[in-house]
DSSP file (Angstrom, degrees, kcal/mol; ACC not computed):
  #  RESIDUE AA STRUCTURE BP1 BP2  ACC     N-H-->O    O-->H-N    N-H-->O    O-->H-N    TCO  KAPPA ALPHA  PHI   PSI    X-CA   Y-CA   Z-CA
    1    1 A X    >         0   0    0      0, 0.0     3,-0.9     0, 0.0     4,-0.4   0.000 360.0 360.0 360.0 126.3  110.4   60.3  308.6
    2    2 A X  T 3   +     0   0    0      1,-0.2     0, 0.0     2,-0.1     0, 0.0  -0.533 360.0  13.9 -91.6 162.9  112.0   57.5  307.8
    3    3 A X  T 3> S+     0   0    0     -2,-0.4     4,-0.9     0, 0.0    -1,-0.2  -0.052  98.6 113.1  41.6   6.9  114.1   56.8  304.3
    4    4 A X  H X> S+     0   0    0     -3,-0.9     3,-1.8     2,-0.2     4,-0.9   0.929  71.6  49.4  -2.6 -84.2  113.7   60.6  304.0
    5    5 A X  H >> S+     0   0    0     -4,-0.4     3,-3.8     1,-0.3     4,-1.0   0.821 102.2  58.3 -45.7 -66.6  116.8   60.9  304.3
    6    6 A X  H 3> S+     0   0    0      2,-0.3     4,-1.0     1,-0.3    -1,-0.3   0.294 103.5  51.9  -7.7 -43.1  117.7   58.4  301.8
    7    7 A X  H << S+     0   0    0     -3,-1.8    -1,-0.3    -4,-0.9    -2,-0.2   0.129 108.6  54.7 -79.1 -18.0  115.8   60.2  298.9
    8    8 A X  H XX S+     0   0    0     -3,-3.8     3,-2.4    -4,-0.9     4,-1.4   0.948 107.0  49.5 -78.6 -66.6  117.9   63.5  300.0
    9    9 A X  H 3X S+     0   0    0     -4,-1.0     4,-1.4     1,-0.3     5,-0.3   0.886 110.7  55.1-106.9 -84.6  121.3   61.5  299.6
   10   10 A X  H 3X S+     0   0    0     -4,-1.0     4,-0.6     1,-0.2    -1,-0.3   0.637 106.7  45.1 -18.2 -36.6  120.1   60.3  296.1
   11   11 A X  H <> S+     0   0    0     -3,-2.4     4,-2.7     2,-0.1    -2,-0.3   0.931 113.2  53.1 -89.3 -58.9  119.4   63.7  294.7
   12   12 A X  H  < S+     0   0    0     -4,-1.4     4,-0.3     1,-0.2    -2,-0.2   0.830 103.9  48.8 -48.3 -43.1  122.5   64.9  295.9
   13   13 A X  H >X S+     0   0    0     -4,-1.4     3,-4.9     2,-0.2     4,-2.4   0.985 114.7  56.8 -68.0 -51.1  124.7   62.3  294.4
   14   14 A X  H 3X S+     0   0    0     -4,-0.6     4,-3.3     1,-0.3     3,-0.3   0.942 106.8  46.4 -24.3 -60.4  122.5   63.2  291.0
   15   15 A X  H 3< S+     0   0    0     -4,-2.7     4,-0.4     1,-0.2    -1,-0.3   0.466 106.4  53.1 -87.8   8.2  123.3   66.4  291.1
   16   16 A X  H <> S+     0   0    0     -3,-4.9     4,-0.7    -4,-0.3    -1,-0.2   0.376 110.5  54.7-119.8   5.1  127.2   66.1  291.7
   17   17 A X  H  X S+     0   0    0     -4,-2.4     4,-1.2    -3,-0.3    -2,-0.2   0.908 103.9  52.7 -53.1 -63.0  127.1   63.8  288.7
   18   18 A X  H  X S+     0   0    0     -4,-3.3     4,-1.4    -5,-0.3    -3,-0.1   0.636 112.9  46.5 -21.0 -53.5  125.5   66.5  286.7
   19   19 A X  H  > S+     0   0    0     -4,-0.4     4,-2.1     2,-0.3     5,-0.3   0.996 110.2  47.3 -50.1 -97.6  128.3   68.7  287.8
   20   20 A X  H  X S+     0   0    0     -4,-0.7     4,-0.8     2,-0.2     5,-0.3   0.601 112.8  54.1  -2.1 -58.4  131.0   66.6  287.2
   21   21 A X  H >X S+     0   0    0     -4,-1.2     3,-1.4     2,-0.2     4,-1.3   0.990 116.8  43.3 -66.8 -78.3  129.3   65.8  283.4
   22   22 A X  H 3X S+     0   0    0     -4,-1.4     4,-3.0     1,-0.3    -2,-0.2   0.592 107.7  46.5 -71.2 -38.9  129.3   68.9  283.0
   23   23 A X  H 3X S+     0   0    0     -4,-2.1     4,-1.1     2,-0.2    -1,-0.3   0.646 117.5  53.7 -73.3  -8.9  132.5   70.5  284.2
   24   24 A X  H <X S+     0   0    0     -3,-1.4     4,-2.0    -4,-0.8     5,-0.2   0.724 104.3  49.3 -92.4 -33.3  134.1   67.6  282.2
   25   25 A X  H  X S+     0   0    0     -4,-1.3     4,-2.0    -5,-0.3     5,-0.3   0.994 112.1  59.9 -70.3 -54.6  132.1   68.4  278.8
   26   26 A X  H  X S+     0   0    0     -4,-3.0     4,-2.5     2,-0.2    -2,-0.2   0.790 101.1  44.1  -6.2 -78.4  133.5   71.8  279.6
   27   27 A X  H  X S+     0   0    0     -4,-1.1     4,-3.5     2,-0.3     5,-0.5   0.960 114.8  50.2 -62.9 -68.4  137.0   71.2  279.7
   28   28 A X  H  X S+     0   0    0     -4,-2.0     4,-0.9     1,-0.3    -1,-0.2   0.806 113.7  48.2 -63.0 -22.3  136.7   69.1  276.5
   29   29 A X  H  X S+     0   0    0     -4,-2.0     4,-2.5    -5,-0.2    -2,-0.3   0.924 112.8  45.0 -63.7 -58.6  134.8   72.0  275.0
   30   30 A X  H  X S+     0   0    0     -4,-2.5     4,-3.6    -5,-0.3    -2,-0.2   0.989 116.7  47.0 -48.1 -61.8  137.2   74.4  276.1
   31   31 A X  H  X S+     0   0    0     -4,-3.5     4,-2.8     1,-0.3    -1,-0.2   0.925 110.9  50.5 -49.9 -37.9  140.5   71.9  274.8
   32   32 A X  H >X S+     0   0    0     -4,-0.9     4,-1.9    -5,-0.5     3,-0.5   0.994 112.5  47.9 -76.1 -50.1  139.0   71.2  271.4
   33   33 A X  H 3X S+     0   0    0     -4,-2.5     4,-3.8     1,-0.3     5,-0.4   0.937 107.9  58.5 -61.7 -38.3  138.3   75.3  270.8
   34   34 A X  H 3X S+     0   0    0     -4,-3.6     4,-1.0     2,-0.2    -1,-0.3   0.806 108.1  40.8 -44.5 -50.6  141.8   75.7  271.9
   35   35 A X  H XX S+     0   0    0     -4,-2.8     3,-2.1    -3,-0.5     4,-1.9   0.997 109.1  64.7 -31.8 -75.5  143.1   73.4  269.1
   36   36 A X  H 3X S+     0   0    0     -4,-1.9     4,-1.2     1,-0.3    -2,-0.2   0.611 106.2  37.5  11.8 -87.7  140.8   75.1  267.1
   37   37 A X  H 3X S+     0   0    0     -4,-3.8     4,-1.5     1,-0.2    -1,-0.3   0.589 111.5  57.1 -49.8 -29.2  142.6   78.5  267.5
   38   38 A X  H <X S+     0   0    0     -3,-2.1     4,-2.6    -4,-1.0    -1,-0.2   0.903  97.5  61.0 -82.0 -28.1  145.7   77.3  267.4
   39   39 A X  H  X S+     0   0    0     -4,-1.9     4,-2.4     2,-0.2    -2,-0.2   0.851 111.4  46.7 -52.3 -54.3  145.0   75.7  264.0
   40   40 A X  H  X S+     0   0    0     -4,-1.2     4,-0.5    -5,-0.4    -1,-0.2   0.864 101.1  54.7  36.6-131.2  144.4   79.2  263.0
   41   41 A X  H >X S+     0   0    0     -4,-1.5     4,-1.3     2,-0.2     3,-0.6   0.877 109.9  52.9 -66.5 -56.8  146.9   81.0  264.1
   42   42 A X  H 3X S+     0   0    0     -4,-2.6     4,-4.4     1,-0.2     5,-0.2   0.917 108.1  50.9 -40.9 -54.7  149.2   78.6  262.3
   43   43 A X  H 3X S+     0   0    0     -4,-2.4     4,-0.8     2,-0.2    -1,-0.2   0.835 109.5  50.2 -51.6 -42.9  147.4   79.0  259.1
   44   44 A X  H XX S+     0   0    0     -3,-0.6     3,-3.5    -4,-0.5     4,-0.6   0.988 108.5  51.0 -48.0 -95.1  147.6   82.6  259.3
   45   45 A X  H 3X S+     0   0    0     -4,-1.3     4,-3.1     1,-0.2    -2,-0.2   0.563 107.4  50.9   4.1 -71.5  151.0   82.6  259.9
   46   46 A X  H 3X S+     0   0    0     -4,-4.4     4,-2.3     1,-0.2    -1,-0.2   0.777 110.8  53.3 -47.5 -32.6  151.9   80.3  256.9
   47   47 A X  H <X S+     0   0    0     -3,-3.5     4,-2.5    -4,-0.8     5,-0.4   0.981 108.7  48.3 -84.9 -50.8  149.9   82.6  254.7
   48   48 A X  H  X S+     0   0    0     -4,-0.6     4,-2.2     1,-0.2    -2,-0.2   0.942 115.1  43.6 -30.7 -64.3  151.8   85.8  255.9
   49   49 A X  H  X S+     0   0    0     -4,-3.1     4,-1.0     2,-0.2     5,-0.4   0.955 113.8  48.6 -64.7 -24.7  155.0   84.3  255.4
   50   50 A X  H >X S+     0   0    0     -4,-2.3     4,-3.3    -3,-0.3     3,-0.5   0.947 110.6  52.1 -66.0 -37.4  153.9   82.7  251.9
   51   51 A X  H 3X S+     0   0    0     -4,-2.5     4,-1.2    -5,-0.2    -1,-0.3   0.821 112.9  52.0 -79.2 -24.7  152.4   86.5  250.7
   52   52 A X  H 3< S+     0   0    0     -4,-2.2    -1,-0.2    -5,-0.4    -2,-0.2   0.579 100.5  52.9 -91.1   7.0  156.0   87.6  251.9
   53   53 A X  H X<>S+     0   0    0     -4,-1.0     3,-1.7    -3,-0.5     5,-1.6   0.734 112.2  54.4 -89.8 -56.9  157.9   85.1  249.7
   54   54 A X  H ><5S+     0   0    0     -4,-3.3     3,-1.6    -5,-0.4    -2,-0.2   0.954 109.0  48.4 -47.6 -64.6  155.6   86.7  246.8
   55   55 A X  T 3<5S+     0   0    0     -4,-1.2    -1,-0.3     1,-0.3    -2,-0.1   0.538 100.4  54.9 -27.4 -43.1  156.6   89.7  247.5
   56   56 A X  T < 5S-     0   0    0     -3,-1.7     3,-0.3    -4,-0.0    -1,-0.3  -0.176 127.5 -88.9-101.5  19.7  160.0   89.6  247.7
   57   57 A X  T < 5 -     0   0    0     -3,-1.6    -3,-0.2     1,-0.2    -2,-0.2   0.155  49.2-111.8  98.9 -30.2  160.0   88.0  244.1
   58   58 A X      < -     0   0    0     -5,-1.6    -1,-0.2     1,-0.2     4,-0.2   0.392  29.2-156.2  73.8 -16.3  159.6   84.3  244.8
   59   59 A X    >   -     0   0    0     -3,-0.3     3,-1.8    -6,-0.2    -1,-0.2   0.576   6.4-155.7  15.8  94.8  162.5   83.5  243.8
   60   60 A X  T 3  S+     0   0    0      1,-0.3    -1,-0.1     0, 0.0    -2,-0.0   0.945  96.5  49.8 -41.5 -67.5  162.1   79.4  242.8
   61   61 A X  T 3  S+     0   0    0      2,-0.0    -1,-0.3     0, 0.0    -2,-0.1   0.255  88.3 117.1 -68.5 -20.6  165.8   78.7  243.3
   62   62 A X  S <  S-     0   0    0     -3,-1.8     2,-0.1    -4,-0.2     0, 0.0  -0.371  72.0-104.9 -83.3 154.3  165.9   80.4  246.9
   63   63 A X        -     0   0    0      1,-0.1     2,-0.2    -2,-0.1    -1,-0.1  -0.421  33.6-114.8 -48.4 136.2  166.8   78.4  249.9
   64   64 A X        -     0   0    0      1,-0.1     3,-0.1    -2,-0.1    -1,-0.1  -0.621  45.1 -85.3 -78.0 132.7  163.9   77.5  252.3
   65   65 A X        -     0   0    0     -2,-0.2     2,-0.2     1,-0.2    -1,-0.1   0.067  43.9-112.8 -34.5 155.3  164.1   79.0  256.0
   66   66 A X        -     0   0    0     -3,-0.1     2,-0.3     1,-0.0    -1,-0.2  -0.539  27.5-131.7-100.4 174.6  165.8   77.4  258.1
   67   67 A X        -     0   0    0     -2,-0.2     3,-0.0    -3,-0.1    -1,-0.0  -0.800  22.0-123.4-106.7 158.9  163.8   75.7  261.0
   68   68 A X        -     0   0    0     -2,-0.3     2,-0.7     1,-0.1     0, 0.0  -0.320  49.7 -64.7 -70.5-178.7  164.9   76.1  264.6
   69   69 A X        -     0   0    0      1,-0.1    -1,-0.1     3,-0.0     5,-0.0  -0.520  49.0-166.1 -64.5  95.2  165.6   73.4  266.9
   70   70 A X        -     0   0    0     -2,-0.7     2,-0.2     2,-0.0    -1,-0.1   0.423  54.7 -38.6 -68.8   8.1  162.2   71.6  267.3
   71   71 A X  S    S-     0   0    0      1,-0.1     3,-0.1     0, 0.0    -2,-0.0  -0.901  70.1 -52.7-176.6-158.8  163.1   69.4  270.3
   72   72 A X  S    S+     0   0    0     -2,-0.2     2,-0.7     1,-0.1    -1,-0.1   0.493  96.6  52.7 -96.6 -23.0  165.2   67.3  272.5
   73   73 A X  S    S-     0   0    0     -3,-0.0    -1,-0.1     1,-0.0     8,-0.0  -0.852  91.1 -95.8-136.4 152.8  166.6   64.8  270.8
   74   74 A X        -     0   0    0     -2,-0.7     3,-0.1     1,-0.1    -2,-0.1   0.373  36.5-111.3 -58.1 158.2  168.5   65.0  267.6
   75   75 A X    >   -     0   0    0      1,-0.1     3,-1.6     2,-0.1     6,-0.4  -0.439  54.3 -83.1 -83.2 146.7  166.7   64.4  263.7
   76   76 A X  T 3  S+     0   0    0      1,-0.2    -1,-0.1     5,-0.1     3,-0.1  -0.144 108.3  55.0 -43.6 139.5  168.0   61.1  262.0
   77   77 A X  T 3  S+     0   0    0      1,-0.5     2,-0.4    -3,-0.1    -1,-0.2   0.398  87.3  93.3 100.1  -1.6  171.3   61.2  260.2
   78   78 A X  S X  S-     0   0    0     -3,-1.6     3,-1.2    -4,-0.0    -1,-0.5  -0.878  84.6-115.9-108.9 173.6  173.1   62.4  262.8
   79   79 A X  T 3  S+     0   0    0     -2,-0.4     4,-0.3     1,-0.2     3,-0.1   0.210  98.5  63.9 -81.6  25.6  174.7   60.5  264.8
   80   80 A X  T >  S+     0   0    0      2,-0.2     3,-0.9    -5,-0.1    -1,-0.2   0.648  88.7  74.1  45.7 -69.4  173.2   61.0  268.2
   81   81 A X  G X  S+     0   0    0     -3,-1.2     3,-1.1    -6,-0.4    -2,-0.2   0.566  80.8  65.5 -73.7 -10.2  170.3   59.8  267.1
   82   82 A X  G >  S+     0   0    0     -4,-0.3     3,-1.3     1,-0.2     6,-0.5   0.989 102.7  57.1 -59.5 -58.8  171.5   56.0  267.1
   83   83 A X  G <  S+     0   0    0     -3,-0.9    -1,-0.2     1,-0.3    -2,-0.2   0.379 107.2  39.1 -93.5  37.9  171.7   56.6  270.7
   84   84 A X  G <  S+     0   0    0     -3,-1.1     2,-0.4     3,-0.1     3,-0.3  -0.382  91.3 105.7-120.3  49.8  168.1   57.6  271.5
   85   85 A X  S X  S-     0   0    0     -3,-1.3     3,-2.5     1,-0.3     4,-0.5  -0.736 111.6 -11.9-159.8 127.3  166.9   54.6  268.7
   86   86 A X  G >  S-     0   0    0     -2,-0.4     3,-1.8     1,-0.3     2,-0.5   0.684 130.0 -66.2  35.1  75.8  165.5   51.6  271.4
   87   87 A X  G 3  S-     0   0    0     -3,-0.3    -1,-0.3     1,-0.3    -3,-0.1   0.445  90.9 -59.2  60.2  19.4  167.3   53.9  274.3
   88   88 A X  G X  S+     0   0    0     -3,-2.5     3,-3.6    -2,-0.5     2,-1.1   0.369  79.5 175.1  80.3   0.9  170.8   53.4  273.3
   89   89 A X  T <   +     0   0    0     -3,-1.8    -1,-0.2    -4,-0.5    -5,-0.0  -0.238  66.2  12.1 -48.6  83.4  170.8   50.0  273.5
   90   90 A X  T 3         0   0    0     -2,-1.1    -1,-0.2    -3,-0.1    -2,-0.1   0.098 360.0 360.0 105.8 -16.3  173.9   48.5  272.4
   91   91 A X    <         0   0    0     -3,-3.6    -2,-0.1    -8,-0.1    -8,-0.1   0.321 360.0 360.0 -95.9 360.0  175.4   51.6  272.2
């Protein structure tokens, strides 16, 4: 019959739109819970350590943890960091 065919081809592309919209809503569903959770976990955390600062007296006057190294290239103020500032240019 003819444009049959034509009216199959149509539905199909429909339906691998559908798909596609959907596995994509997915994924952004998925990412955002994943923040989500991680958002948390953090919070928890903070509150553990903060109920174990209490604990241990609180102490005003004590020194703050120290942080680990959060990355690759060095915090302002030392000197390093001038030459990751614009890519070292000048340097």
């Amino acid at each position: 019959m003819p444009g049959g065919d034509d009216l199959y081809d149509d539905a199909t592309e429909i339906d691998d739109g559908l798909v596609e919209m959907f596995m994509i809503v997915g994924l952004a569903a998925m990412l955002a819970f994943l923040v989500y959770y991680r958002q948390q976990r953090q919070q928890e955390a903070r509150r553990r350590t903060e109920q174990q600062g209490q604990q241990q007296g609180g102490d005003v006057d004590a020194a703050p943890p120290q942080q680990q190294d959060q990355g690759f290239f060095p915090p302002p103020g030392e000197p390093e960091f001038a030459n990751w500032v614009a890519g070292g240019v000048g340097h």
